[in-house]
N, C-alpha and C positions, 0 to 999 in steps of 0.2 A: 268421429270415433265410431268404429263399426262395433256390430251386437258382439256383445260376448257370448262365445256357443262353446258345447262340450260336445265333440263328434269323437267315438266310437266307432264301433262297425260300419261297413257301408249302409247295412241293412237297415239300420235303424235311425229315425230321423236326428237331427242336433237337439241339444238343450240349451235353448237361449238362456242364459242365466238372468237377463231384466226381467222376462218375461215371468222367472220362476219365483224371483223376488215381489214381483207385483202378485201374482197370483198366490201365495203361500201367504201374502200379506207380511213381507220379513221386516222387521224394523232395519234402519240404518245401522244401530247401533250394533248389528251383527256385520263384518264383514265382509267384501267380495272373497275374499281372500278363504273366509269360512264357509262361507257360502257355497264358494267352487270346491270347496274339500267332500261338502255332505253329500254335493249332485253329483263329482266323481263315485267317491261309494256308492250313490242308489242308484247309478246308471247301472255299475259293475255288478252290484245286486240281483235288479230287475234283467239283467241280458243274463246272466247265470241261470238265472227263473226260466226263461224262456228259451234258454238255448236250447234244448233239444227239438224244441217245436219249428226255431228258426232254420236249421239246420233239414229237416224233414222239406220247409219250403223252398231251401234254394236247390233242394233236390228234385223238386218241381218245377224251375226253372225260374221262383221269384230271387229278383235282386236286391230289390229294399219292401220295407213293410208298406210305401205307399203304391205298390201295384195292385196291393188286395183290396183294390176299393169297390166298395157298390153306390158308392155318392155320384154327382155330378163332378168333373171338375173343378167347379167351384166354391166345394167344400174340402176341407180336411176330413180325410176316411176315417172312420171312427175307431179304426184300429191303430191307426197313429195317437187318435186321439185318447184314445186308451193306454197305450204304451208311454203317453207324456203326465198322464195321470198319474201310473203307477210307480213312472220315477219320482213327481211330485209328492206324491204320499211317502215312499222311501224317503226323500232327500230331508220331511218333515219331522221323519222318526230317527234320521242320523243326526238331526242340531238337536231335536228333545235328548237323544241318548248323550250327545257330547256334551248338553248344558247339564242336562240331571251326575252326569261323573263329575263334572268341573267343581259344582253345588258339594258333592257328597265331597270331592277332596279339601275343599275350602271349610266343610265344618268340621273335619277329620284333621286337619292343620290347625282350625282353631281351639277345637280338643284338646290336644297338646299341648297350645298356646295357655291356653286356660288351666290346665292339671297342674303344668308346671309352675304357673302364678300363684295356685294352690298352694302347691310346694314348698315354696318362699313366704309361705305366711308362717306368722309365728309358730313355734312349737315344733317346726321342722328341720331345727339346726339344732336340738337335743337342750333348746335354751328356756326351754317352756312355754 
C-alpha cells in the first residue's frame, strides 16, 4: 500500500497524509476519511495564502517550491518545509473547528432533547 498524498498544484510539494497524522499526533479514532477532508481545506487555504507570491515566482521561472532552495541536496528546503508546516497548522485548526461545531451541535440537540423532557413533566398538560 502506497502513501497517501494530497497533490494540488505542481508548485507545491504533496501532503502525505501518515506523515500528517504522526506528526499532529491524530488519534485513530479520528478518520482517514476526516483526516483527508481537513488537509484538503488547509492545502486550499494555505495555496490561496500564498498565491499571489507563487504566481510572482513562476514568473521567474520557478516550477515547484523546491527549486528555491539554499540547503544541500540532502535536505528538504526549509521553504517546503515551511509550506508543510503551514498546512499542518491549518489542517489542526479545521478538525479543532469541525470537532468544536460537532460538540456545539451535539449539546444544541441535547438542549432540545432536554427542554422537551422538561416539557413532559408534570404540570405541562394543564393537569397540575
Amino acid at each position: 500500500m502506497g502513501a497517501r498524498c494530497i497533490n494540488s498544484d505542481p508548485f507545491w510539494p504533496s501532503i502525505d497524509l501518515d506523515n500528517l497524522r504522526q506528526q499532529l499526533q491524530i488519534p485513530p479514532a479520528i478518520s482517514d476519511a476526516r483526516l483527508e477532508v481537513a488537509a484538503i481545506g488547509a492545502v486550499i487555504r494555505v495555496n490561496r495564502e500564498f498565491g499571489q507570491w507563487r504566481r510572482g515566482l513562476k514568473l521567474k521561472g520557478y516550477n515547484c517550491l523546491e527549486q528555491l532552495r539554499a540547503e544541500p541536496e540532502d535536505e528538504t528546503p526549509v521553504l517546503v518545509r515551511c509550506y508543510l508546516k503551514a498546512v499542518a497548522a491549518q489542517t489542526a485548526l479545521e478538525l479543532e473547528s469541525h470537532f468544536r461545531e460537532t460538540d456545539q451541535r451535539l449539546r444544541c440537540h441535547d438542549g432540545r432533547i432536554d427542554a422537551t423532557r422538561k416539557k413532559g413533566k408534570k404540570g405541562d398538560n394543564g393537569h397540575g
